[in-house]
TILUMMI-846830 format. One record per residue (C-alpha): residue in one letter; x, y, z. Coordinates in pm, whole numbers, m for minus. Layout:
BEGIN
- rest;c1;c2;c3
- A;X;Y;Z;
...
END
This chain:
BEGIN
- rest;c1;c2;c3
- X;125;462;m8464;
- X;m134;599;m8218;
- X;m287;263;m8193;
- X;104;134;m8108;
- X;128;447;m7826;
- X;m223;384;m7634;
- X;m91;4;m7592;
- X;201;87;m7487;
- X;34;317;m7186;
- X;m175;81;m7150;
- X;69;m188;m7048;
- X;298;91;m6861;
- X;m46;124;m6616;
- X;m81;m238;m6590;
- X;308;m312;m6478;
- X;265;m22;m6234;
- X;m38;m173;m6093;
- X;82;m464;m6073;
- X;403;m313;m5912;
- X;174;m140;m5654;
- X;12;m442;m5578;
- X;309;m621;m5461;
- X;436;m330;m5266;
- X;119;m334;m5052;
- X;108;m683;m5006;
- X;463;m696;m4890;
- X;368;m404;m4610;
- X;106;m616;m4527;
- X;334;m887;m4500;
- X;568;m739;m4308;
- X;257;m613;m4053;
- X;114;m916;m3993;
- X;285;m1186;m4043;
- X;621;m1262;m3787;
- X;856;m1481;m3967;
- X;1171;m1360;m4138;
- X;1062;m1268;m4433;
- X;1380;m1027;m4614;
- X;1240;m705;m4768;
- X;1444;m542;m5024;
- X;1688;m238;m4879;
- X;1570;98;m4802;
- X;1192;m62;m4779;
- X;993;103;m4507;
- X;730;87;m4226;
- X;547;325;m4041;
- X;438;157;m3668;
- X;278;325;m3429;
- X;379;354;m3011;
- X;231;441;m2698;
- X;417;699;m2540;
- X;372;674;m2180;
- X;234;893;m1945;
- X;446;1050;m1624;
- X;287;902;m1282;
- X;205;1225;m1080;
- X;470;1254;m808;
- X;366;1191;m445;
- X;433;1442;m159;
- X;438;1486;174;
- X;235;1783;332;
- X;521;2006;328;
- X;659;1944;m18;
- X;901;1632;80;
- X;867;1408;m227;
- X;773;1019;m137;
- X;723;868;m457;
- X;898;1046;m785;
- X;973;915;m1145;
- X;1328;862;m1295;
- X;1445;809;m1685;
- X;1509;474;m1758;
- X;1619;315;m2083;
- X;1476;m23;m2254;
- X;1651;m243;m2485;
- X;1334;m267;m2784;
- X;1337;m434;m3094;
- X;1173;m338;m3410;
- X;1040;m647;m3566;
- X;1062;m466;m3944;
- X;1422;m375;m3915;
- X;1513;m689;m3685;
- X;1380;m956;m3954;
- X;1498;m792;m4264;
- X;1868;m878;m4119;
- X;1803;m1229;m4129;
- X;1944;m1474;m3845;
- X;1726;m1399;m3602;
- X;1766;m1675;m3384;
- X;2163;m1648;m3361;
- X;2136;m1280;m3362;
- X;1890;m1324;m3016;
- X;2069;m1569;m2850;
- X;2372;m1374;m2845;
- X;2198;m1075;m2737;
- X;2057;m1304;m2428;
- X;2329;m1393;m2347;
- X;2510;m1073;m2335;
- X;2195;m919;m2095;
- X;2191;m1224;m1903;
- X;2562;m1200;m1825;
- X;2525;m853;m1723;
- X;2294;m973;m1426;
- X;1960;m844;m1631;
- X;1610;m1022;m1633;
- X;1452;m1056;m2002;
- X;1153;m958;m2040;
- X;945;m1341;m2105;
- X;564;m1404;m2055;
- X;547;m1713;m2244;
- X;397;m1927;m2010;
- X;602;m2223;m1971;
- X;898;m2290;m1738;
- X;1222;m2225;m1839;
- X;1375;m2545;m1740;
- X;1252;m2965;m1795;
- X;1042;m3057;m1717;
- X;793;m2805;m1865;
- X;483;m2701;m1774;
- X;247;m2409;m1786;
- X;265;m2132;m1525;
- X;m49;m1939;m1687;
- X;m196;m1895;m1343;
- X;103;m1672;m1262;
- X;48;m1414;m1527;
- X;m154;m1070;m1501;
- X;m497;m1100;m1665;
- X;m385;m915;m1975;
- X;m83;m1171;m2026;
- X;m324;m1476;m2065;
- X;m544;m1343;m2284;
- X;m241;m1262;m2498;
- X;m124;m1631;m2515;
- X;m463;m1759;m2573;
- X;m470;m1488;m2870;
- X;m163;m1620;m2996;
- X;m279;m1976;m2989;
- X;m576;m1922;m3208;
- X;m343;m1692;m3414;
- X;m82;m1982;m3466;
- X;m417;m2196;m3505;
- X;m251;m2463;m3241;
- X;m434;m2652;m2992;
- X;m500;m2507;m2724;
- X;m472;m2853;m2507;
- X;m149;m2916;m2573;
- X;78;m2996;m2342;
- X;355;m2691;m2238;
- X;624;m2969;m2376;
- X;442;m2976;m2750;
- X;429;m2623;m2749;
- X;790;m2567;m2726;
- X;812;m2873;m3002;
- X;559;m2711;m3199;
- X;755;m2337;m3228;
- X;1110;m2494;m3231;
- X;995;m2615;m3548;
- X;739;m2306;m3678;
- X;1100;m2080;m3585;
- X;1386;m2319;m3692;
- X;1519;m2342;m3353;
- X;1884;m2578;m3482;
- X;1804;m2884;m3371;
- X;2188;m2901;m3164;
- X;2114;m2603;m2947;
- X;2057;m2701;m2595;
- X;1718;m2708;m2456;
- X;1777;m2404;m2206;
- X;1902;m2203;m2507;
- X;1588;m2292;m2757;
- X;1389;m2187;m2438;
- X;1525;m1886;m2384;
- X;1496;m1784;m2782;
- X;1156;m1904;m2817;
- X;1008;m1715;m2494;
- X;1133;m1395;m2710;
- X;1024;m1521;m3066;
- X;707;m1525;m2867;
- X;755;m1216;m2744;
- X;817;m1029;m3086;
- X;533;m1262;m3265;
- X;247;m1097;m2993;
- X;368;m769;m3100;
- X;185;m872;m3490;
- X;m109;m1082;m3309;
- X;m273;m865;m3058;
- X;m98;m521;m3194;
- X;131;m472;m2928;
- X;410;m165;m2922;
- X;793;m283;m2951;
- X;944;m536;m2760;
- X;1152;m435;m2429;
- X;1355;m718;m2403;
- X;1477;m551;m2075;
- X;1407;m209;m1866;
- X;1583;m7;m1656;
- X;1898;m122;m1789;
- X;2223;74;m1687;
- X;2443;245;m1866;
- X;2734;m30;m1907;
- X;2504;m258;m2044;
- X;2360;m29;m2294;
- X;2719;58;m2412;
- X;2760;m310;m2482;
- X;2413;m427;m2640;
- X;2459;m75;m2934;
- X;2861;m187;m2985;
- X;2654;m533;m3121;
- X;2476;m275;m3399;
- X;2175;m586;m3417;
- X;1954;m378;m3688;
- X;1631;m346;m3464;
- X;1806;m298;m3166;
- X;1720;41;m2975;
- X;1737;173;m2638;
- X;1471;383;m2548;
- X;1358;581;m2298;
- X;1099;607;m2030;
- X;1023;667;m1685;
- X;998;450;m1354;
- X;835;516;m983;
- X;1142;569;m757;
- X;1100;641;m395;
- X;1249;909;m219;
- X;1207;726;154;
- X;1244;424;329;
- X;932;513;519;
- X;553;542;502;
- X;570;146;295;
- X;316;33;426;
- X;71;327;286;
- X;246;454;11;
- X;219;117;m233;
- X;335;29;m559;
- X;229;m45;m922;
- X;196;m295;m1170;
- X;14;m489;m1422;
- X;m370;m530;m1420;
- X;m555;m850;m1310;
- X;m895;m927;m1459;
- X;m1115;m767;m1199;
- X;m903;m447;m1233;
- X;m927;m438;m1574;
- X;m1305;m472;m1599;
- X;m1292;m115;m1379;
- X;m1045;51;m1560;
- X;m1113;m78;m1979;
- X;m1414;167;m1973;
- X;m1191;477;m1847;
- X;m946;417;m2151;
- X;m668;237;m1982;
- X;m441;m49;m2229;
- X;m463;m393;m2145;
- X;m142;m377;m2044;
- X;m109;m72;m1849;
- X;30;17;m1493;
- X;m186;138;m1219;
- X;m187;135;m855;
- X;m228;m208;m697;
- X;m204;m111;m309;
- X;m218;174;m67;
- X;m187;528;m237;
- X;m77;458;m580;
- X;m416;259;m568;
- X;m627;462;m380;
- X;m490;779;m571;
- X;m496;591;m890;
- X;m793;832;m1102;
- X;m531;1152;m1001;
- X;m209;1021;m1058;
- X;m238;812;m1367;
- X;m181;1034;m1670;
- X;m302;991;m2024;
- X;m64;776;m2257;
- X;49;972;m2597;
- X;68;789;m2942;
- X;343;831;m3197;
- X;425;718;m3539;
- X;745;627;m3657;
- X;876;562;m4046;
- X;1191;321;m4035;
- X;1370;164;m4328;
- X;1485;m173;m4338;
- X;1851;m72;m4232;
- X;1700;122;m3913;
- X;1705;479;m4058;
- X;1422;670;m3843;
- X;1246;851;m4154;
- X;1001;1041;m4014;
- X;856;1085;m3705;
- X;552;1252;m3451;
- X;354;1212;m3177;
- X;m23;1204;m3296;
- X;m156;1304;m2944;
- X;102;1431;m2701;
- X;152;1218;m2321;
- X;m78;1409;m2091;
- X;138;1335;m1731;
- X;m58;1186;m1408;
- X;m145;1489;m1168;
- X;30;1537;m843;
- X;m143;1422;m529;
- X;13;1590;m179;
- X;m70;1368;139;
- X;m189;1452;528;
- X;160;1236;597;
- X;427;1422;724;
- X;731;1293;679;
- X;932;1423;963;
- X;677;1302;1197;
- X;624;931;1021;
- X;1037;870;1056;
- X;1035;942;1419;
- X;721;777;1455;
- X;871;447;1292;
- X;1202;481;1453;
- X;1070;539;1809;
- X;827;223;1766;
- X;1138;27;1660;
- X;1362;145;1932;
- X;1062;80;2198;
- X;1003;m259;2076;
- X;1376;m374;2010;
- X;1480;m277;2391;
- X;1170;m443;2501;
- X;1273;m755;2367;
- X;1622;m715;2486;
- X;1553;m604;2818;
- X;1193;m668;2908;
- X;1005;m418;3189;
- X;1223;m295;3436;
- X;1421;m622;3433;
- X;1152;m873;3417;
- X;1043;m1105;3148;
- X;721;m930;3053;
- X;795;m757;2713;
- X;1019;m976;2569;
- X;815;m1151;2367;
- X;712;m795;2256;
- X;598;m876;1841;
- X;470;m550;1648;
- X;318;m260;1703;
- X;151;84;1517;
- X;133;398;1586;
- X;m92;674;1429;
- X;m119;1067;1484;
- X;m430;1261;1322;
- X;m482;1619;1350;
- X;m740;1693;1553;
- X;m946;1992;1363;
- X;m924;1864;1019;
- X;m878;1470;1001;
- X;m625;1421;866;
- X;m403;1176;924;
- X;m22;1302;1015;
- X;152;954;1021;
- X;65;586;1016;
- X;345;366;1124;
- X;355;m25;1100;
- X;605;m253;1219;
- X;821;m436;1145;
- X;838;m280;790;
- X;1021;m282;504;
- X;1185;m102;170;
- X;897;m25;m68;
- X;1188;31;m288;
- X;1294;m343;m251;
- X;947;m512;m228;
- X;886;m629;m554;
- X;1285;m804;m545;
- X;1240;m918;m101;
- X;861;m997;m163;
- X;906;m1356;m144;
- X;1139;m1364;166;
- X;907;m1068;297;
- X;637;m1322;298;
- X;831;m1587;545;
- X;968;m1282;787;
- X;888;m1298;1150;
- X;614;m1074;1264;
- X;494;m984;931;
- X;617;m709;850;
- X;412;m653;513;
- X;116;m662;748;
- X;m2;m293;838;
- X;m112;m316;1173;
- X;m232;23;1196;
- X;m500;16;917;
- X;m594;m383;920;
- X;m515;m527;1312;
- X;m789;m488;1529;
- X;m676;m513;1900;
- X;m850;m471;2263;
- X;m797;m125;2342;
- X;m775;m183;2706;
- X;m753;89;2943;
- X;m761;357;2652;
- X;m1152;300;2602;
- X;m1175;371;3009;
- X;m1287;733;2891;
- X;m1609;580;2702;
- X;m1716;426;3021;
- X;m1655;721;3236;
- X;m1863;986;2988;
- X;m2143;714;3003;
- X;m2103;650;3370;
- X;m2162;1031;3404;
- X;m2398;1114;3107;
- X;m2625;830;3119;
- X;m2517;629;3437;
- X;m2652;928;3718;
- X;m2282;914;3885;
- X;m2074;1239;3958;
- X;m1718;1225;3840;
- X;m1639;1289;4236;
- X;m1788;947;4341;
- X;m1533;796;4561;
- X;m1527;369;4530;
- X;m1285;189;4716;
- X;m1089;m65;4553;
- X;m1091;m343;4748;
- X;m844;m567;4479;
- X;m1134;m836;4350;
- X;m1446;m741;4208;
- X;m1694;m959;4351;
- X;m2031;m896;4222;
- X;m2108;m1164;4031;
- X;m1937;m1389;4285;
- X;m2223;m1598;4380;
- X;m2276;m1692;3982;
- X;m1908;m1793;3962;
- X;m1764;m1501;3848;
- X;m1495;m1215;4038;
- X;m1254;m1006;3837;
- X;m943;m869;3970;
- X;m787;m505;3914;
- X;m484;m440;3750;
- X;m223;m361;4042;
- X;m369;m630;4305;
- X;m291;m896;4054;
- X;44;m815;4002;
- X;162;m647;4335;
- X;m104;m775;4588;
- X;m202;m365;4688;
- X;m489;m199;4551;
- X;m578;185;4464;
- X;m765;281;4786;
- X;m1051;481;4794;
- X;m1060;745;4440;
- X;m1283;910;4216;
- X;m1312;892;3902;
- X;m1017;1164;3771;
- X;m770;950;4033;
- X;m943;619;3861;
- X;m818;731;3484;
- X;m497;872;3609;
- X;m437;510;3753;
- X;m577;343;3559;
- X;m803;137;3831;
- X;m976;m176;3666;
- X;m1226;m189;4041;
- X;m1391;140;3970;
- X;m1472;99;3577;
- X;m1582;m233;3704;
- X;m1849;m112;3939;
- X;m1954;234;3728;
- X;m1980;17;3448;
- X;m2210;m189;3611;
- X;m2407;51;3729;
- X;m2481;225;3376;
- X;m2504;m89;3173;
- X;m2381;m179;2802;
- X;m2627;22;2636;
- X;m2500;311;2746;
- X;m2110;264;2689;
- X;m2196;147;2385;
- X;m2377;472;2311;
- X;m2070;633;2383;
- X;m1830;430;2206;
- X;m2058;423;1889;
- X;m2050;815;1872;
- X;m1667;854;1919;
- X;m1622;671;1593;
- X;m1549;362;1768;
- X;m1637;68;1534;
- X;m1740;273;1274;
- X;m1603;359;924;
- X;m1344;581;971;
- X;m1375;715;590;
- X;m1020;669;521;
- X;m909;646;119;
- X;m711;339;238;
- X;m870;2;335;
- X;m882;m32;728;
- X;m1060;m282;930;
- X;m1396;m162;1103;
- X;m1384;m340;1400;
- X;m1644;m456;1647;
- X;m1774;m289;1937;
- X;m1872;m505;2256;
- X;m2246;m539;2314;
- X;m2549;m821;2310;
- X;m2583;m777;1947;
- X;m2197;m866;1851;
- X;m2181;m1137;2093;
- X;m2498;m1272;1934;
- X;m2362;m1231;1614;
- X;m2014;m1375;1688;
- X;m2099;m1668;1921;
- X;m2442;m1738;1718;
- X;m2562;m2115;1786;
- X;m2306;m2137;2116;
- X;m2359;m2134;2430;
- X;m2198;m1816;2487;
- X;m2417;m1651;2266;
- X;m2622;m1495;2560;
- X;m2518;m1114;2703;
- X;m2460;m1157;3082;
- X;m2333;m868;3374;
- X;m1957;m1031;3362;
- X;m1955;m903;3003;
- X;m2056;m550;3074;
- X;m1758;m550;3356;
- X;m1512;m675;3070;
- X;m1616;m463;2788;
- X;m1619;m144;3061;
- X;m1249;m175;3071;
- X;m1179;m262;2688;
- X;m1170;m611;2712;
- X;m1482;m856;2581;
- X;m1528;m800;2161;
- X;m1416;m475;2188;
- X;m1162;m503;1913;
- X;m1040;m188;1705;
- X;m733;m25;1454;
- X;m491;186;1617;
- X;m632;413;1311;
- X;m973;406;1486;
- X;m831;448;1854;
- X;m651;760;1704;
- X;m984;918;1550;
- X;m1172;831;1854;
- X;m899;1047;2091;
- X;m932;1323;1826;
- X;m1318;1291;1901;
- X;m1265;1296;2263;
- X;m1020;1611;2218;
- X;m1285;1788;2024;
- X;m1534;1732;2287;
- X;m1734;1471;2066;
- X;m1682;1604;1687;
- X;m1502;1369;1531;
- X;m1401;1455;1155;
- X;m1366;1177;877;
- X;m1006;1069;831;
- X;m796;1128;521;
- X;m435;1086;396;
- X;m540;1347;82;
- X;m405;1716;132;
- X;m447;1849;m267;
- X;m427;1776;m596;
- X;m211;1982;m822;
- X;m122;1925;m1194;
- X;207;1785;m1273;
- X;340;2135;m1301;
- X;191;2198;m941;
- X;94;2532;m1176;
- X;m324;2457;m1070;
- X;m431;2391;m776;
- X;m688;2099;m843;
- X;m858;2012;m551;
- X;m799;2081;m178;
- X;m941;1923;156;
- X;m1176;2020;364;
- X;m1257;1917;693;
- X;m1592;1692;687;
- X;m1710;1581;1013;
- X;m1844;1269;1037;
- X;m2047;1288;1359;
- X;m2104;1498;1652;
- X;m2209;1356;1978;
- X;m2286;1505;2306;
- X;m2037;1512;2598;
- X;m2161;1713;2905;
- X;m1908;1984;3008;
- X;m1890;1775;3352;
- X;m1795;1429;3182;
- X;m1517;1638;2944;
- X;m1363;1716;3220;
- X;m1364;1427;3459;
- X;m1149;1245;3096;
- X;m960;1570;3033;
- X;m845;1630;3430;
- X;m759;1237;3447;
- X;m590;1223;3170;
- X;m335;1497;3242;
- X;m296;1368;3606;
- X;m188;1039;3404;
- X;60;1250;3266;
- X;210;1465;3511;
- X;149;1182;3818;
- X;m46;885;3708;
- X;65;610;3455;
- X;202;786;3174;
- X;391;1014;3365;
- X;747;856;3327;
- X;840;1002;2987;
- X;570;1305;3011;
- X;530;1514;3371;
- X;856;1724;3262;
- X;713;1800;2898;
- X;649;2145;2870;
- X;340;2125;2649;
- X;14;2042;2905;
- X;m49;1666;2765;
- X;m374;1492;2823;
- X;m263;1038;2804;
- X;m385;768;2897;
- X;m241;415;2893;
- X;m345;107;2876;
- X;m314;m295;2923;
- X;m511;m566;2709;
- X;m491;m925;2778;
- X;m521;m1092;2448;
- X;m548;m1489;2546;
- X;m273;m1630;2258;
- X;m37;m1672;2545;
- X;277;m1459;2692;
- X;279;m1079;2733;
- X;19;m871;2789;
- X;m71;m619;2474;
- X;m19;m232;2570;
- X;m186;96;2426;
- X;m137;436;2461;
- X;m292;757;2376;
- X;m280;1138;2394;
- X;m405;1444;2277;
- X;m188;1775;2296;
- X;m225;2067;2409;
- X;m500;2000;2612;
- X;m672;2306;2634;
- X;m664;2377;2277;
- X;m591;2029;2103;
- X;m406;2021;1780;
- X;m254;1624;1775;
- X;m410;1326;1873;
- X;m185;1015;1901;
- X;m258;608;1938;
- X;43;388;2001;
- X;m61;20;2022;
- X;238;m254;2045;
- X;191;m632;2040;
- X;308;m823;2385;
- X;428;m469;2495;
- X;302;m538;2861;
- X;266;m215;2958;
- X;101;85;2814;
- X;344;354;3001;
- X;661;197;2812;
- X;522;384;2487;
- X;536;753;2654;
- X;843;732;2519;
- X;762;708;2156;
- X;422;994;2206;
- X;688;1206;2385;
- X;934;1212;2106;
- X;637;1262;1798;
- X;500;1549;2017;
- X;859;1678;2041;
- X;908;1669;1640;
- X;518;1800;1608;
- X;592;2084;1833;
- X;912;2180;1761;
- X;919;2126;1351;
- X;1308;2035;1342;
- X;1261;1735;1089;
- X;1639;1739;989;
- X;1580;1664;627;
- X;1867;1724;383;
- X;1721;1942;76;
- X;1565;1776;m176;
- X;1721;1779;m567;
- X;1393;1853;m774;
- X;1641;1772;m1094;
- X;1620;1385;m998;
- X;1250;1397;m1081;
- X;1126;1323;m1425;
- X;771;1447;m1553;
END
């Protein structure tokens, strides 16, 4: 009898081994493997998630959120509960269909096209995306040289595809089949077959009750203005040189980081750390358990130099200015009507720090990803930003190098008195005569001036003939120490720019004939013409040097850091000068005294001698050689006697630089005045 009993256990121990056996092969199964296989009811499957991080929100210097987060929901599908319904083919296609007909895009990175005849669009996938198909491949163990038609063949068959659906139908099943077979092969979370859906839609896809069919929720980047696009930037997938730099700081494959402007220079402070949960489902979709392993750590928020009220009149005067131009020209005349875009930047003059940075014509960073295409074939370019990446003559506006070196270096008194006499005729006997400004467009000429009466006019002759007299090295001394051609320091990518001298020309024109520095070149770059080419961003931070008498600060569009909770404050800026050069009390005043007589009598004085704030401007004219218009620039620093604002307004084809008073008038009006008009902001609308 005891003999009997110990069998019996013993085969009781074997059956439930054997019993526990199957069980884990089946979870096994049902982990790896991404056919329908049918588990028994009430079966179930732990899978684990990666709860994503909050994006820090983005804010203007006052508070004024730019760039926020807002819930979303995603249609998912749990592979374990999907399969074990069986049908999945029919049960996809008419959930397809129903998203399709709703207007939605599903979610599809198989990389073939969705229409005969096929072919591969591999090149058009993020880094991360490829990798995944070429994991899948070697998964599948299929060639990996077969043709995008064969591979369609090849998983119609592996998925029984019914041979009488239409070819855009299989398609459109397959590219999901895909979809929920990577999820096994490279351990990816659930399939969003679409995000961001709305509410309708979501209404419709749960009244289906598809086992495996969820909505869930997350968060997207929303943004709270039209304005600041071409700085603020956007998100999205990684490519393969991004994700070499950020796989060793801990970021998925397949996360989101900045790919332009802020979002991308911000990127190490705003990106939060992603969460991971675990979830325990049965067959039938009962959630059985569930918890978050490590809890979603949100991106910190970053707070920007920008401010708002300033950037929309900034981008709204620059429109205005170069829409009339175009309709109307300068004072009646053609000149200007061929006016294309334009930029206009305003940096605080203590700190750095840049206050707005206006490009046109612009866009809706809310729209770009959806107008990108069309964006591209726009007139004037209006994803190009002008103010960080154009570099332009200056013109006139670099007349205040050549008059610090004419004084500091050049031995002449800001009271020498030249008489214009209309053409420049130094160099005459080697070919060469220049004309100024006014004599080739009106036939008069300035008189006899100094140099104060030469800036407020804006008299090519004089720059001409002081420029000669103290020679390239010097201006270029000059121009070198007020930032100009230098590194700006900026977080965002801007242009350097070249300054003219004998080693650029070299440089530029080697193994030419015009490769040589000669006197008519020093006349040219004197009045900020030759290969003096700089950003308006530059121009700006050089007029802040000038304002500071010769400090000039590094430039920044980063205020603070805060958490998410903006409970700790996490970093904060600090002016850091980038150079200080020497301006003689005599030559700060010969710019500084010309400058306001440009404003109150000289060239800039149509939209400024009433202003009650004492404004030092000067304007200015660049020939540019592609034909048409001439380019204009402006600049200004305010108040002049203790400067706070320094301000570059540079417009394509603009003709003149006095037509863009207008536009400094109206920013120094908003800086001065602080009436930005904003309606209150809802804090409820943002989602950490």
């Amino acid at each position: 009898m005891d003999r009997l009993t110990k069998q019996r256990v013993t085969a009781l121990f074997v059956l439930m081994g054997l019993l526990l056996g199957v069980f884990s092969f089946r979870l096994f199964k049902l982990q790896s493997d991404g056919g329908s296989f049918e588990p028994e009811a009430r079966d179930t499957l732990t899978y684990r998630t990666t709860v994503p991080a909050a994006r820090g929100t983005i804010y203007d210097r006052n508070g004024v959120p730019l760039v926020t987060n807002r819930a979303c929901y995603n249609v998912d599908i749990v592979n374990f509960v999907f399969f074990a319904g069986g049908t999945p083919n029919a049960k996809l296609l008419k959930l397809y269909t129903l998203l399709t007909e709703n207007g939605l895009t599903v979610v599809d990175h198989l990389p073939v096209t969705n229409a005969a005849p096929y072919e591969y669009t591999k090149d058009d996938l993020p880094e991360a995306w490829r990798q995944h198909f070429s994991a899948y491949l070697k998964w599948k163990q299929w060639d990996p040289e077969m043709t995008a038609r064969n591979l369609l063949n090849r998983m119609r068959e592996e998925y029984g595809v019914p041979e009488d659906w239409s070819e855009e139908d299989a398609r459109a099943v397959l590219g999901v089949r895909y979809e929920l077979d990577l999820r096994y092969c490279v351990g990816l979370d659930n399939y969003s077959m679409v995000t961001d859906a709305p509410s309708n839609v979501l209404a419709a896809v749960l009244e289906q009750k598809i086992p495996g069919v969820i909505v869930s929720t997350t968060t997207v980047r929303e943004y709270a203005t039209k304005y600041a696009a071409h700085i603020l930037g956007h998100i999205g997938q990684m490519n393969a040189e991004e994700w070499e730099t950020y796989k060793s700081q801990g970021y998925s494959m397949d996360a989101l980081v900045g790919k332009d402007g802020l979002e991308q220079a911000f990127e190490a402070q705003l990106h939060g750390t992603s969460g991971t949960r675990y979830t325990t489902v049965t067959t039938d979709g009962i959630v059985v358990d569930s918890y978050d392993e490590t809890e979603p750590k949100a991106g910190n928020n970053v707070t920007l130099t920008i401010d708002l009220g300033l950037q929309k009149v900034a981008e709204d005067e620059l429109e205005s200015v170069i829409t009339s131009l175009r309709r109307n020209g300068v004072g009646g005349k053609h000149e200007g009507k061929d006016a294309e875009g334009g930029a206009v930047v305003a940096i605080e003059c203590k700190t750095g720090e840049v206050l707005a940075s206006a490009s046109y014509p612009t866009f809706d960073p809310a729209s770009y990803s959806k107008d990108f295409d069309q964006l591209l074939n726009t007139p004037y370019s209006p994803l190009y930003n002008r103010a960080l990446s154009a570099t332009y003559n200056p013109g006139s506006i670099y007349k205040m190098v050549t008059a610090i070196a004419a004084i500091d270096d050049g031995g002449i008194g800001r009271y020498r008195r030249i008489t214009d006499r209309g053409v420049y005729r130094y160099y005459e006997d080697q070919g060469y005569t220049c004309n100024c400004y006014i004599y080739t467009s009106t036939g008069a000429t300035h008189g006899t001036i100094d140099m104060m009466q030469a800036l407020s006019e804006s008299c090519n002759y004089y720059f001409y003939e002081v420029g000669r007299e103290t020679g390239i090295d010097a201006i270029d001394t000059v121009a070198k120490g007020l930032g100009l051609g230098e590194s700006t320091g900026a977080e965002l990518a801007n242009a350097q720019g070249t300054r003219a001298n004998a080693e650029t020309k070299k440089t530029l024109y080697a193994g030419t004939d015009r490769a040589d520095w000669y006197g008519a070149d020093t006349l040219q770059a004197a009045i900020g013409q030759s290969d003096n080419f700089f950003t308006p961003l530059q121009l700006a931070n050089y007029t802040a040097a000038l304002a500071n008498h010769g400090t000039r600060y590094k430039t920044t569009f980063l205020k603070n850091v805060t958490t998410w909770d903006s409970g700790t404050l996490l970093y904060a800026h600090q002016p850091e000068t980038a150079g200080t050069f020497a301006i003689s009390d005599d030559a700060y005043a010969a710019c500084k005294d010309g400058m306001l007589m440009a404003a109150k009598t000289g060239t800039a004085s149509t939209f400024l001698r009433d202003y009650g704030v004492r404004v030092a401007a000067k304007t200015g004219t660049a020939q540019h050689g592609s034909g048409g218009s001439d380019n204009a620039s402006f600049v200004c620093f305010a108040p002049a006697d203790d400067p706070q604002i320094a301000i570059c307004i540079y417009v394509e084809k603009g003709a003149q630089g006095g037509n863009l008073g207008q536009i400094a008038r109206a920013m120094l009006e908003e800086y001065f005045s602080r009436t930005g008009g904003f309606a209150p902001y809802a804090p409820e609308q943002t989602v950490n």
